[in-house]
Every structure is written in C-alpha cells, then in structure tokens.
C-alpha positions as CSV (number, residue, x, y, z in Angstrom):
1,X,22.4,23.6,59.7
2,X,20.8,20.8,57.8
3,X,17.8,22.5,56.7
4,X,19.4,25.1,55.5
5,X,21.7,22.8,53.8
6,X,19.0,20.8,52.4
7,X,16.9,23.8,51.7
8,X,20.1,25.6,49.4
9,X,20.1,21.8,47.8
10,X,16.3,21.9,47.1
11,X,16.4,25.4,45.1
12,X,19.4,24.4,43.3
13,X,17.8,21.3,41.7
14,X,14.6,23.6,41.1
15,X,12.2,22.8,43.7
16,X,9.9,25.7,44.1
17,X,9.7,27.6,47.7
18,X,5.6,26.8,48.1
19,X,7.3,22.8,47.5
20,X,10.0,23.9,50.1
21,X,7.9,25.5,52.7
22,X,5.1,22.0,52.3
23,X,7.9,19.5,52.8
24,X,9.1,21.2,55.9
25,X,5.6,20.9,56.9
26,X,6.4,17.4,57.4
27,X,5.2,14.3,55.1
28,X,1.9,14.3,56.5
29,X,1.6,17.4,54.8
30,X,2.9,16.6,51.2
31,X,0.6,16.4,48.4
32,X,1.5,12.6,47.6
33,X,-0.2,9.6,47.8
34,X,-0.5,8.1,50.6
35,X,1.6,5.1,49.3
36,X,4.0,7.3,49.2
37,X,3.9,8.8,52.5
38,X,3.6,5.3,54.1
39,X,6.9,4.4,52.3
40,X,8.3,7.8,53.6
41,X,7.1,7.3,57.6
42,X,8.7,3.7,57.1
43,X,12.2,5.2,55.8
44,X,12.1,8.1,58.7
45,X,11.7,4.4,61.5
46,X,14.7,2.5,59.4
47,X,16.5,5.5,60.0
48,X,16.4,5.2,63.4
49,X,18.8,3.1,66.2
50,X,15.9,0.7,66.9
51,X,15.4,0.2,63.1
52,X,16.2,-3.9,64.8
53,X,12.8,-3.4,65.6
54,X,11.3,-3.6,62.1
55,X,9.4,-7.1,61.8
56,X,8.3,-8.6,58.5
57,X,5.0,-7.4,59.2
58,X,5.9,-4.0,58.9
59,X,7.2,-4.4,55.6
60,X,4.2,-6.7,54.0
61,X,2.3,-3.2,54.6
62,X,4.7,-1.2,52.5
63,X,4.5,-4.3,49.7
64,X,0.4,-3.9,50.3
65,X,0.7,0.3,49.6
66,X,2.1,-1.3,45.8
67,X,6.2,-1.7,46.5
68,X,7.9,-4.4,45.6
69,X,10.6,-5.9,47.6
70,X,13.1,-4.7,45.2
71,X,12.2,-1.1,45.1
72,X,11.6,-1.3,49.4
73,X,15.6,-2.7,49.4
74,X,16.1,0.1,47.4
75,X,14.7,2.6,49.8
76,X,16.7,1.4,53.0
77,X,19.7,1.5,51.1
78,X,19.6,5.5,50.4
79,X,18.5,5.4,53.9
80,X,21.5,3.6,54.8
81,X,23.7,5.9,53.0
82,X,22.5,9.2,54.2
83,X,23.2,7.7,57.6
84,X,26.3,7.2,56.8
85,X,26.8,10.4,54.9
86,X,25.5,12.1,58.5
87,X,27.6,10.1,60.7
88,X,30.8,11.8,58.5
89,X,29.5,15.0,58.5
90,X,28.4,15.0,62.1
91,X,31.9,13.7,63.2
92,X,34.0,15.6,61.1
93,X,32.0,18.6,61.5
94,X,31.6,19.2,57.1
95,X,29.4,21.7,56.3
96,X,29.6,23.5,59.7
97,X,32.0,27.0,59.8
C-alpha cells in the first residue's frame, strides 16, 4: 500500500515515471550526489528502532559530505514526523480499504 500511496503522491506533485521507476530503484540508484545519498542512507538508519545507536561520529560524516548541523536537525525531524505519521496510519489502518 505505501508505494502505491507514495507513487499516486509522486505524479501528483509532477515527478516524472523514469524519476519514479529510479527512486524505487533504491538511493543507490538516484542520479544525486553522493552527499546527498549519504544524507539519505543516514535518514533511512534514524528511521529505524536502534536509531540509539547513532554516535557522534556518524554524524561528523554527514557534516564532512557539506551539512550543517542545522540542516542535519532538520533532516531527523521530517524523519521523525513521518514516523509518526506511519505509526497513525499503521494503527488506525488510514489509507487501507
């Protein structure tokens, strides 16, 4: 259900299908820098329950990739909130039929 969600999303703010079909490819993937992908792999690991396991370390390589501490806060906090989002739509079953 969530890719198709995210997929319907994706077309209705114009992403193209070739932009669709290389995201699902996985980040990895993407045409992006790799700055950008490093930021993205270290979102997809503070999404996750052992997110505890993040150490400074792991962050001063996201600040070396360019990021600032402002802008990596700013990254966990839409991670936060789409965890949260989930967690509501997971429990409530939104979206499903």
């Amino acid at each position: 259900m969530c890719a198709g969600v995210h997929k319907q999303l994706a077309r209705a703010l114009g992403v193209s299908e070739v932009e669709i079909e290389e995201i699902a490819l996985g980040i990895d993937a993407l045409s992006c820098s790799e700055a950008e992908k490093r930021l993205l792999h270290f979102c997809i690991r503070a999404s996750k329950k052992d997110n505890y396991k993040i150490m400074k370390e792991d962050i001063e390589v996201i600040k070396a990739f360019g990021y600032s501490e402002k802008e990596i806060f700013e990254a966990v906090c839409i991670v936060g909130y789409f965890n949260y989002i989930n967690t509501l739509s997971n429990t409530f079953g939104l979206g499903s039929e």
